[in-house]
N, C-alpha and C positions, 0 to 999 in steps of 0.2 A: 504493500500500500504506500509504503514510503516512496520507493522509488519511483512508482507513478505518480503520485504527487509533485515528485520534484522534474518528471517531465512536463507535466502540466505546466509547472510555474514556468519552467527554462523555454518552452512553446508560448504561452501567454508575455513576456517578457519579448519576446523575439516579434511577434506581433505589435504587441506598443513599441519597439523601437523603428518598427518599419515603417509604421502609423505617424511617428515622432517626425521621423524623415521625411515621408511624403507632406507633412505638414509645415515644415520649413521650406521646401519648394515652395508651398504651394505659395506659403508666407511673401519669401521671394519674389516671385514671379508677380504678386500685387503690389510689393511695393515699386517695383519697375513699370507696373502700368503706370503706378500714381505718378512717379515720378515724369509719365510721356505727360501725363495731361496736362501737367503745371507748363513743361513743354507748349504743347499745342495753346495752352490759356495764352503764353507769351508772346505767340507768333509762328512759332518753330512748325510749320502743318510737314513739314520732310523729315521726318525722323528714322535716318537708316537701320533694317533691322526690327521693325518695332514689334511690338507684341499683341497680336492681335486676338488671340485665343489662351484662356490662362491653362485651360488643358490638355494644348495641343502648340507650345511656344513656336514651334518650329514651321508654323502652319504662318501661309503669308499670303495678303492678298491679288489675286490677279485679274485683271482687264482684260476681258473676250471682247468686249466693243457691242454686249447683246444689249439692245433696248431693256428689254424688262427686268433683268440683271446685271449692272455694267460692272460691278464688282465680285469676286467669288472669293472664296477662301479655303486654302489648301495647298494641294500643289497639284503642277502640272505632269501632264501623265500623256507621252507623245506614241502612237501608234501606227504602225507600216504593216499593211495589207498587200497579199499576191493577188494576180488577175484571176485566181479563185477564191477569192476570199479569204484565207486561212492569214492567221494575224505572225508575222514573222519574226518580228521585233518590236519589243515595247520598251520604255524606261519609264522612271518616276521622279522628279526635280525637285531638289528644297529652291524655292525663290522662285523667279519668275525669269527661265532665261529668254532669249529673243528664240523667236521662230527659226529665223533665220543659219542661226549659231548652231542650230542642232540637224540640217539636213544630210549635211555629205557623211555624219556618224551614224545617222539611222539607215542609208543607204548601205556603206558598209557591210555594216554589222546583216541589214537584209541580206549582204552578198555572200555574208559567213552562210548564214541559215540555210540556204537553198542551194549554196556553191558555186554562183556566177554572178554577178553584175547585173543588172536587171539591162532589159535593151530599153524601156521605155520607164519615165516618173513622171508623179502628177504630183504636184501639191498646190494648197491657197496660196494666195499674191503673197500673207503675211511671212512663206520661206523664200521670197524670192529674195535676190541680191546677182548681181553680173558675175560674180564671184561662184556662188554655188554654181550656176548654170556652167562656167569655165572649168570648174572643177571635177565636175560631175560628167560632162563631155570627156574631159582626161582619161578619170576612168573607166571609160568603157559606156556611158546612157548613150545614146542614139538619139533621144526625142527625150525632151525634158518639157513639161509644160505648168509653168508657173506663170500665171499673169504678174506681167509688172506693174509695182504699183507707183501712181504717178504719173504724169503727162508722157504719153507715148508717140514716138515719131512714124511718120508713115511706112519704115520700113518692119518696126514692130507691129501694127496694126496689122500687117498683112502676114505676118508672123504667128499674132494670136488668131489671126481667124483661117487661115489651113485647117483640112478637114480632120489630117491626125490631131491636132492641140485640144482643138474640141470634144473631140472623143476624149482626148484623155480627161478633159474635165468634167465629161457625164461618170467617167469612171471614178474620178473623185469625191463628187457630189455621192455616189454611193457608197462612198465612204462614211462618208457624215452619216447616214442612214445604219450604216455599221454601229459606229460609236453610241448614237442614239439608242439603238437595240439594246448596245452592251451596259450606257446609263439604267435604263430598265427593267433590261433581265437578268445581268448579272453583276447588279451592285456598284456599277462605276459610278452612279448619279450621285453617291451620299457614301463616303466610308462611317463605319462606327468607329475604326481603331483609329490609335493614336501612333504618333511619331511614324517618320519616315522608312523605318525598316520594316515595321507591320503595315502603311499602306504599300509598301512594293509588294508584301507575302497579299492582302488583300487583292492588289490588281493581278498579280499571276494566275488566281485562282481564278477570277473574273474572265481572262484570258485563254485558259484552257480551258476553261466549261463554253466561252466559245466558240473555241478550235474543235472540240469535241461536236459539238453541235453542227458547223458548219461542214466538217468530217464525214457525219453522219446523210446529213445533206446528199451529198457528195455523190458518196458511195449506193444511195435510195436510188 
């Protein structure tokens, strides 16, 4: 009886120190808002970093540009589709990097998964840059089709409207349709977990109950 007792206590103990701890986070973590807001009271509305979730520090917010929601909170989560659907490569981003920054790595990394360079890419205006498009020619794309964004000259105009470009942007747009699905039906729309390392184990799972599905497709 003793010595269970004295595991009891050494368990109970172990529990309020953990409790203890999370409770000095959490402590923390308010006093660093308080401190943005006297911030923001003062003028300061750019505060690099800041804290916007006391649950989830690491979570930050991002601009899609949507009317009914122009701001989200989280992180970004970028995903590369094959011309059958099946999802190739995905990643998970603390902060908000540019579109742009992250095309010729998801390209790649697509080249690892399937074993070749793809001949053809599609993405929105927001990965465009003269740079990926040079790049991504280098290695091996054929037909790259990202509208540019910003005043375009007559020799791009007739650029974006070839009948391949277009195509590749209905094949895009199905994409979106993709993503959409995946907010839906498999949990991309809202994670429950926290921190960065549980929402990548969250989107993987997201990702192959996908892949499984669209698999299954496939193969019907």
């Amino acid at each position: 009886v003793k010595e269970v007792g004295n595991q009891l206590k050494e368990e109970s103990l172990g529990k309020i120190n953990k409790l203890t701890d999370e409770l000095k986070n959490y402590v923390s973590i308010v006093e660093k808002v308080i401190e943005q807001a006297r911030e923001v009271k003062e003028g300061n509305l750019h505060i690099k970093d800041r804290i916007v979730s006391i649950f989830d520090p690491r979570a930050r917010p991002i601009k899609k540009g949507k009317a009914h929601k122009p701001v989200e909170f989280g992180r970004k989560v970028l995903i590369a589709e094959s011309e059958e659907g099946i999802i190739t490569y995905y990643d998970v981003y603390e902060g908000n990097p540019s579109d742009e920054s992250l095309l010729v790595e998801a390209v790649l990394r697509h080249g690892d998964a399937v074993g070749s360079i793809p001949n053809e890419v599609a993405a929105d205006r927001g990965f465009y840059s003269r740079e990926n498009e040079e790049t991504l020619t280098e290695i091996g794309v054929k037909r790259v089709s990202i509208p540019k964004r910003g005043k375009k000259d007559k020799k791009r105009r007739e650029y974006e409207s070839s009948a391949w470009f277009r195509r590749l942007q209905r094949f895009r747009a199905g994409e979106e349709a993709s993503i959409s699905h995946m907010k839906r039906c498999r949990g991309l729309g809202r994670s429950s977990v926290r921190g960065t390392s549980a929402s990548r184990s969250h989107v993987a799972l997201g990702v192959m109950a996908q892949n499984l599905w669209r698999l299954a497709q496939i193969m019907a």
